[in-house]
KOLBA-620020 format. One record per residue: x, y, z of N, C-alpha, C, O in turn; residue in three letters. Coordinates in Angstrom, 2 decimals. Atoms other than C-alpha are relative to their C-alpha. Layout:
KOLBA-620020
<rec <X Y Z> <X Y Z> <X Y Z> <X Y Z> Ala>
...
***
This chain:
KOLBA-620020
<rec <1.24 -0.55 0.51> <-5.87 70.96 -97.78> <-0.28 -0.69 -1.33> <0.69 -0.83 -2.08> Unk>
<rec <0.67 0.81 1.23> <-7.90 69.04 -100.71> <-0.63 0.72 -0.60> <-1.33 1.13 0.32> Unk>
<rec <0.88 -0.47 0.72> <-9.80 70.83 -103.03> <-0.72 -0.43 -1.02> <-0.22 -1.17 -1.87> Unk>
<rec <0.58 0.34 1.39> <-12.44 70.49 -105.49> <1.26 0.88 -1.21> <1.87 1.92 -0.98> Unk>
<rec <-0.73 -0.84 0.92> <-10.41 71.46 -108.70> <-0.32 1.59 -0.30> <0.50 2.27 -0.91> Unk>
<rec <0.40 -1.37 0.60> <-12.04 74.81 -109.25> <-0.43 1.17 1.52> <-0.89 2.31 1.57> Unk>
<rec <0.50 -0.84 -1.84> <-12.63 76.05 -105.04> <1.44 0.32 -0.11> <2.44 -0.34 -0.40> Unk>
<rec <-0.77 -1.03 -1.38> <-10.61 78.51 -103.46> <1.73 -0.10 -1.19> <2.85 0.08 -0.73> Unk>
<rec <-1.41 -0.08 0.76> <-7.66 78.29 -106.30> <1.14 1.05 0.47> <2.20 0.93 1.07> Unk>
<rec <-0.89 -0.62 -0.22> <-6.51 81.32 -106.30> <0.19 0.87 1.20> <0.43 2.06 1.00> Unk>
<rec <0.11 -0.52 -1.19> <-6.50 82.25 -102.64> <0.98 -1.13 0.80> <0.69 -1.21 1.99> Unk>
<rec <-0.37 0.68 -0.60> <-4.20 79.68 -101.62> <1.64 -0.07 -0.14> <2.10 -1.19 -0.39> Unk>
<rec <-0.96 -0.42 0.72> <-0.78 81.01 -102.37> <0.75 -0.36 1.64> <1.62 0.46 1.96> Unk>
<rec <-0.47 0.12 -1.14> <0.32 79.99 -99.11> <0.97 -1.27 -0.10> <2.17 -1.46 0.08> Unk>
<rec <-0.69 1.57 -0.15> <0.71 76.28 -99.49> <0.48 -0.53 -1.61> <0.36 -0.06 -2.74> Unk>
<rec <-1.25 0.73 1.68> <2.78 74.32 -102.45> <-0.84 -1.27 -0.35> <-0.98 -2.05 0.60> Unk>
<rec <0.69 0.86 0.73> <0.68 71.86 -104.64> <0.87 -1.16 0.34> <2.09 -1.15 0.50> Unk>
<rec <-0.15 1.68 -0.33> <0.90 68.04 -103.89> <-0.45 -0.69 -1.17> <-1.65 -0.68 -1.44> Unk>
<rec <0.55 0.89 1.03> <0.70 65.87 -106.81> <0.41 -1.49 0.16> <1.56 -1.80 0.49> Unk>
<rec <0.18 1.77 -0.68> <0.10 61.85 -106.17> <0.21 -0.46 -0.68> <-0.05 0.03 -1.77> Unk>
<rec <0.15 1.18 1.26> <0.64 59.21 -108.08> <-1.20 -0.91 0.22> <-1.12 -2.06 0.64> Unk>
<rec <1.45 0.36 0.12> <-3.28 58.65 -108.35> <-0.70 -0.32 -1.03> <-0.23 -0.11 -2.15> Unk>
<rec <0.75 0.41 1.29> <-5.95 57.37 -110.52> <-0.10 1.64 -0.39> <-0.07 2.51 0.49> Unk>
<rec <0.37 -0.99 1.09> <-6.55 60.31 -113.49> <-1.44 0.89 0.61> <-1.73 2.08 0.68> Unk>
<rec <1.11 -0.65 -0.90> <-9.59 60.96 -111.72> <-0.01 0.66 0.97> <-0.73 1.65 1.13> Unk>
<rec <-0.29 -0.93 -1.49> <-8.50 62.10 -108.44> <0.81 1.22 -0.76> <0.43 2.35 -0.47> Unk>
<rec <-1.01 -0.75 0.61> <-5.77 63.98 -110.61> <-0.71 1.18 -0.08> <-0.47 2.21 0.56> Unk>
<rec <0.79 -0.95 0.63> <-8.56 65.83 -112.52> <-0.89 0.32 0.92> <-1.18 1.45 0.53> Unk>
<rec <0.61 -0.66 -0.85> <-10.86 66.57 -109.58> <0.43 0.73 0.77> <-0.19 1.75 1.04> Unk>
<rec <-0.31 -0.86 -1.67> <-8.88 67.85 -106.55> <1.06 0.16 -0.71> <1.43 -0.53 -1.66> Unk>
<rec <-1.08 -0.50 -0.76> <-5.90 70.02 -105.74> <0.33 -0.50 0.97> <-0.62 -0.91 1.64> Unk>
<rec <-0.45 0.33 -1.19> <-3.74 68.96 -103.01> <0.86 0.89 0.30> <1.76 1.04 -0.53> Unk>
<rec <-0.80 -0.63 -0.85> <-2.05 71.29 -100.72> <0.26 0.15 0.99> <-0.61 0.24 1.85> Unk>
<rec <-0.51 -0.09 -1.29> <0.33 71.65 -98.08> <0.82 0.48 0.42> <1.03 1.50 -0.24> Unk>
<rec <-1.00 -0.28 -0.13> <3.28 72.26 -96.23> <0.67 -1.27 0.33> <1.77 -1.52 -0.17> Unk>
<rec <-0.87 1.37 -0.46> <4.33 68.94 -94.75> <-0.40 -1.25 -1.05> <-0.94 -2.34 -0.86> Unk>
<rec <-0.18 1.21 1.27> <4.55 67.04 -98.09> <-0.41 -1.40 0.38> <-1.40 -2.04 0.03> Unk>
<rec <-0.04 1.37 -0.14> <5.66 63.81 -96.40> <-1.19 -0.69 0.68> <-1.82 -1.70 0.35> Unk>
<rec <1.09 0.40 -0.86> <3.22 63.72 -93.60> <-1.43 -0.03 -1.09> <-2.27 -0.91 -0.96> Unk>
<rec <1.71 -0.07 0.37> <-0.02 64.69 -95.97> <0.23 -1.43 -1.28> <-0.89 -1.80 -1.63> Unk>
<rec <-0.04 0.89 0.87> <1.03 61.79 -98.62> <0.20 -1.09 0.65> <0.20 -2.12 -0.03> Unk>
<rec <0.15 1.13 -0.96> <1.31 59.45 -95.58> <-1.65 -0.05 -0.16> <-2.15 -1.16 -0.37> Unk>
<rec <1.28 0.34 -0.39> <-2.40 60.13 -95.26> <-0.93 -0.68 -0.93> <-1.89 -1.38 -0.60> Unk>
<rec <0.87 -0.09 0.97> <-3.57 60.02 -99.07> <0.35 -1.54 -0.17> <1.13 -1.87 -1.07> Unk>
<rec <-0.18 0.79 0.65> <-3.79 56.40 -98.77> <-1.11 -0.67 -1.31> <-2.21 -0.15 -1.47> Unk>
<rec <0.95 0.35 1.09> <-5.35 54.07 -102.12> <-1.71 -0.22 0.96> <-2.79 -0.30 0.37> Unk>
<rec <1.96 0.09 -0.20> <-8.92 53.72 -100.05> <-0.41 1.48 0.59> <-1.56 1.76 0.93> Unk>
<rec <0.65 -1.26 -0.23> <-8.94 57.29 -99.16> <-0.24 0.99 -1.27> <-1.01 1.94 -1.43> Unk>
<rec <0.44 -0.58 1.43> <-8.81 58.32 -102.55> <-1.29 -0.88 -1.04> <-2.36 -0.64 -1.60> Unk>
<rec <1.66 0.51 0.51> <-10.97 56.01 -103.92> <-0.94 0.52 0.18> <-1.52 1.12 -0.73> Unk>
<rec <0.77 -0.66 -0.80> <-13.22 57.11 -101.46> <-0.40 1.45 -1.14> <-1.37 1.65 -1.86> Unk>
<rec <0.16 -1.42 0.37> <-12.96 60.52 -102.78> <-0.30 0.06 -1.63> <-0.91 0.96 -2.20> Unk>
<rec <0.12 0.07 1.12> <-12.88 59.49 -106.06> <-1.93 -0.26 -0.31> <-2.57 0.30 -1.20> Unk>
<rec <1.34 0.24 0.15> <-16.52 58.30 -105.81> <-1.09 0.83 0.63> <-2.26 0.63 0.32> Unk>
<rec <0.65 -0.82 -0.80> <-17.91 60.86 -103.50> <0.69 1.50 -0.80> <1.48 2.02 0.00> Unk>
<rec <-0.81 -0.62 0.11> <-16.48 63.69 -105.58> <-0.43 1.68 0.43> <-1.62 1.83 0.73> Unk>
<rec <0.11 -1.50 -0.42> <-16.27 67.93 -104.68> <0.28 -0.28 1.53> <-0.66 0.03 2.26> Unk>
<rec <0.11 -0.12 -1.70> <-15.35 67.42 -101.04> <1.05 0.93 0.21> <1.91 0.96 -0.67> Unk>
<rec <-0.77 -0.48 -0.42> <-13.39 69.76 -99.22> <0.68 0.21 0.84> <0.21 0.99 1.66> Unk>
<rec <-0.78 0.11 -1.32> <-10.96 69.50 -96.85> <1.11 0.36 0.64> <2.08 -0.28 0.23> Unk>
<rec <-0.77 -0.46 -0.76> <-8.77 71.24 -94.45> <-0.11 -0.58 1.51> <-1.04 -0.87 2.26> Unk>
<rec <-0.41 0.50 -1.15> <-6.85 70.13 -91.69> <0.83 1.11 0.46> <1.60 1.77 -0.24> Unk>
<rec <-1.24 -1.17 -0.75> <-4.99 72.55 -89.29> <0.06 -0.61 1.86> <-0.96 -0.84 2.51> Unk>
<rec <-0.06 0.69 -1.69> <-4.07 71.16 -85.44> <-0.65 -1.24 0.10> <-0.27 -2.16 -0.61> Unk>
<rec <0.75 1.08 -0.50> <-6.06 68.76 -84.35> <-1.20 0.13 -0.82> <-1.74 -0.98 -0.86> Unk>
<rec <1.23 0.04 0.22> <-9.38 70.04 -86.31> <0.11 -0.45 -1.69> <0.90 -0.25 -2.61> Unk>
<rec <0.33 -0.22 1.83> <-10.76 69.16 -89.65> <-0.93 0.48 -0.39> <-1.62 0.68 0.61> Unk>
<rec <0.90 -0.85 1.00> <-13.25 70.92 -92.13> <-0.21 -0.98 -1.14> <0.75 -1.46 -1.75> Unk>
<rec <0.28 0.77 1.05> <-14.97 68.90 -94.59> <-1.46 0.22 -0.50> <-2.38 0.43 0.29> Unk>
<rec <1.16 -0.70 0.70> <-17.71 69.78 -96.84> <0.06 -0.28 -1.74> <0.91 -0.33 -2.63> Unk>
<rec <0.22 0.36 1.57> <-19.35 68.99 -100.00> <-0.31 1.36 -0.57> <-1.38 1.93 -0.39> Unk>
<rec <0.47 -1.46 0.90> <-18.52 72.57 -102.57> <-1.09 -0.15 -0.32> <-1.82 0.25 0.59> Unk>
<rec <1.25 0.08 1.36> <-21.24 72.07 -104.82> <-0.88 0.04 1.07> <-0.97 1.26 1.03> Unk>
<rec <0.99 0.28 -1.30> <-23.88 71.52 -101.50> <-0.51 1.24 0.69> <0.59 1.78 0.84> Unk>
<rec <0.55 -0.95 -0.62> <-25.45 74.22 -99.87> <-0.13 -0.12 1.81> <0.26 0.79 2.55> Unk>
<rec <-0.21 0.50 -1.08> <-25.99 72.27 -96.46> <-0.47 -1.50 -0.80> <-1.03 -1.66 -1.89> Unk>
<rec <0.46 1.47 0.27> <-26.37 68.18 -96.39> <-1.37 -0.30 0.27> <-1.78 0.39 1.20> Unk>
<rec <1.05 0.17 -0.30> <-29.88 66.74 -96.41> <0.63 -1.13 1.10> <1.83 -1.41 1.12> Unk>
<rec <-0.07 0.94 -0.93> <-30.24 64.05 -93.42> <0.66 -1.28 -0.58> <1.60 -1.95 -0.16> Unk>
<rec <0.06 1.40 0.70> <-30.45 61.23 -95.85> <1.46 0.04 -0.60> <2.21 -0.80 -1.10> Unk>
<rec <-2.17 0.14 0.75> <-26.76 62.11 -96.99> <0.70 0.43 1.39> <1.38 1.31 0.87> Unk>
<rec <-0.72 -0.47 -0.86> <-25.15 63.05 -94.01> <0.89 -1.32 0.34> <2.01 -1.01 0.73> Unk>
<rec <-0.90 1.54 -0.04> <-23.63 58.63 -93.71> <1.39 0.55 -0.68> <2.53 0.43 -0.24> Unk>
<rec <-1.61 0.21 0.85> <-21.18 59.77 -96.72> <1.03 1.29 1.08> <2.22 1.42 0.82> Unk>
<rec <-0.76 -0.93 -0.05> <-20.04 62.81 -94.45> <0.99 -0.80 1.35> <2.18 -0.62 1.62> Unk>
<rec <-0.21 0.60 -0.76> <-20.03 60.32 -91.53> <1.38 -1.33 -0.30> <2.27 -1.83 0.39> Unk>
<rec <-1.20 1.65 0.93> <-17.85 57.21 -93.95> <1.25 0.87 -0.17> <2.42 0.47 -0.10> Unk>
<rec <-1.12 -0.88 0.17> <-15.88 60.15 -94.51> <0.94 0.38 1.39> <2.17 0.38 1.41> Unk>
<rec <-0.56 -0.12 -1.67> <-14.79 60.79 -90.94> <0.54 -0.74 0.05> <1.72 -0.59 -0.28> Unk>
<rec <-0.37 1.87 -0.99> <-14.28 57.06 -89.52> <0.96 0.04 -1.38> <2.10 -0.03 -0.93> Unk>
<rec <-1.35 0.06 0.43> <-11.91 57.10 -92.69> <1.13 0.80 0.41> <2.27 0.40 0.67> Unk>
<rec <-1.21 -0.97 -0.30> <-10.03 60.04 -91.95> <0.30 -0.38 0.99> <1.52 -0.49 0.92> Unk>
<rec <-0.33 -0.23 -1.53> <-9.77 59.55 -88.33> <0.76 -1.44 0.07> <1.66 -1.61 0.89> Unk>
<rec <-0.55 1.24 -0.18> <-8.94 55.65 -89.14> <1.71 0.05 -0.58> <2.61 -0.56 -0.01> Unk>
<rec <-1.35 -0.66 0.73> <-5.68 57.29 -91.78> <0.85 0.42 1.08> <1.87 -0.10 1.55> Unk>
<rec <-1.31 -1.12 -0.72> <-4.27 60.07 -89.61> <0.21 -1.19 1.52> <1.37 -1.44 1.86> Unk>
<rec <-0.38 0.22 -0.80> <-4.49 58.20 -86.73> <1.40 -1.59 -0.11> <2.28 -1.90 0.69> Unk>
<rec <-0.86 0.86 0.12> <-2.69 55.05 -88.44> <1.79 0.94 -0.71> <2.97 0.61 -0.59> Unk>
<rec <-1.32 -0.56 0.31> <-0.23 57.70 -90.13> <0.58 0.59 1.11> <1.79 0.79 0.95> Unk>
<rec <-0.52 -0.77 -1.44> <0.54 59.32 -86.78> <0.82 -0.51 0.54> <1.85 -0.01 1.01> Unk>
<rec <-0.46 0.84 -0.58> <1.37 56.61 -85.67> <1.63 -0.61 0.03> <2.38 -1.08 0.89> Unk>
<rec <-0.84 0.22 0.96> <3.91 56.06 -87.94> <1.03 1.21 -0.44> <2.09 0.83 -0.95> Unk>
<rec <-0.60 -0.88 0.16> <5.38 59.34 -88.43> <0.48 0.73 1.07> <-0.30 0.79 2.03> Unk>
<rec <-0.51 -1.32 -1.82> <7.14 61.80 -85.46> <-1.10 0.88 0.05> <-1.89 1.33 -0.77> Unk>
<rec <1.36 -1.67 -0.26> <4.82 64.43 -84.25> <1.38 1.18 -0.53> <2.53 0.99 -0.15> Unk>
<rec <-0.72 -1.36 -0.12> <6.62 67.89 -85.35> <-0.53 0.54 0.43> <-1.71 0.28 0.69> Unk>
<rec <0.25 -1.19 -0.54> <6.68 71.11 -83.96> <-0.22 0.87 -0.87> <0.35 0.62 -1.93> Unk>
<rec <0.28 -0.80 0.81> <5.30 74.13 -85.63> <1.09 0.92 -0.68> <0.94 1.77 -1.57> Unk>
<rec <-1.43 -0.31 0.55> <8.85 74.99 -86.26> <0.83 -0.98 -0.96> <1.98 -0.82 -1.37> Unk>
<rec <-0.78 0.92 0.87> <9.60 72.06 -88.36> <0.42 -0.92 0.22> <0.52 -1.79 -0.64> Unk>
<rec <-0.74 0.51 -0.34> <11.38 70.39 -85.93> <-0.83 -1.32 0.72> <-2.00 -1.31 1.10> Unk>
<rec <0.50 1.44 -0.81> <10.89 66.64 -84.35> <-0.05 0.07 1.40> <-0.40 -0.92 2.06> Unk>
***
């Protein structure tokens, strides 16, 4: 889960903070949280943060197979912006599927 720095803080007592070795910027915008440490820092690679770094407030949760992504600050997207939600996808989907690749699938038990 990614957060804008100031969304959903204190409601998230679930998952354990992720801190990157990222530009200052990503630092100071988002939260990162998870449970599978290794796997979600497989994903945060340098052009997905960039990315994020320049597009900033996005929000994002991953759980199974689905994701959730959304600009906080936004109310709904106008048409004429809906590309960055689209650049945003074809990255993610280009990440997980190269980290997947690369990592074991686990089971919801932890296990390989």
């Amino acid at each position: 889960m990614l957060e804008p720095d100031h969304y959903l803080h204190p409601y998230l007592g679930e998952y354990r903070e992720i801190s990157l070795a990222a530009s200052p910027a990503f630092r100071d915008r988002y939260h990162l949280r998870g449970q599978d440490e290794e796997r979600i820092r497989a994903l945060f690679v340098p052009e997905l943060i960039r990315f994020l770094e320049t597009h900033p407030d996005f929000y994002v949760e991953v759980r199974a197979n689905a994701i959730l992504a959304f600009r906080a600050e936004k109310d709904l997207e106008q048409a004429t912006e809906i590309e960055v939600l689209l650049a945003f996808a074809d990255l993610v989907n280009t990440v997980y599927r190269a980290a997947s690749a690369e990592t074991p699938a686990r089971s919801r038990d932890g296990t390989t």
